[in-house]
N, C-alpha and C positions, 0 to 999 in steps of 0.2 A: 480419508481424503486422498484420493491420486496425487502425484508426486510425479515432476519431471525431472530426472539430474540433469543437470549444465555444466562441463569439466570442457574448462577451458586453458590454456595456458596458464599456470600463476596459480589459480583457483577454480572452486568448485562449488556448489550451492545447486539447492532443490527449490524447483517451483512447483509450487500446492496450486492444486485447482479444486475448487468447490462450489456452485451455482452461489450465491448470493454472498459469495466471500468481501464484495468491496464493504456492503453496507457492513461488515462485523471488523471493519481494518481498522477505527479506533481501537477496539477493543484486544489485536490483535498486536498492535503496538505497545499499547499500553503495559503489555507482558513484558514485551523486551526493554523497556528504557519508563526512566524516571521525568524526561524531560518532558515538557505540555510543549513545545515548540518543531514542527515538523515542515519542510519547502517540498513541494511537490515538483519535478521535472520532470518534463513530457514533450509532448511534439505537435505537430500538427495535424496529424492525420488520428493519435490514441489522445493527447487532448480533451477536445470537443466531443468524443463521444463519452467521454467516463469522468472528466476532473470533478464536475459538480458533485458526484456520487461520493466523489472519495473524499471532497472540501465539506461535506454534510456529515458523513458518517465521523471523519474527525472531529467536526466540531464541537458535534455531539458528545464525542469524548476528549470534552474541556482539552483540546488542542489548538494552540495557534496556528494559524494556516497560510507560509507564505509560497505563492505561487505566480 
């Protein structure tokens, strides 16, 4: 899976890119944390193109979803 780094002041973190990665982001979370509760922030222009995708694919993986 391609990898971008981001090295910013303070911090640093990789973004993974992979075709159909939204619909696998329950399952993607669910690695990192015990908790079933996740808040989605976004904007208005990324939004409306993707929240439903990511409010689905969590759900699916018994996550609460406030957004």
């Amino acid at each position: 899976m391609p990898t971008v780094p981001v090295n910013i002041p303070g911090a640093s973190y990789n973004i993974q890119i992979n075709p159909g990665m939204l619909r696998d982001l329950g399952n993607q979370i669910s690695s990192l944390t015990r908790s079933r509760k996740v808040c989605i922030v976004t904007d208005s222009l990324v939004g409306p193109l993707y929240v439903h995708v990511v409010e689905e694919a969590l759900r699916e993986s018994a996550f609460t979803v406030i957004s």
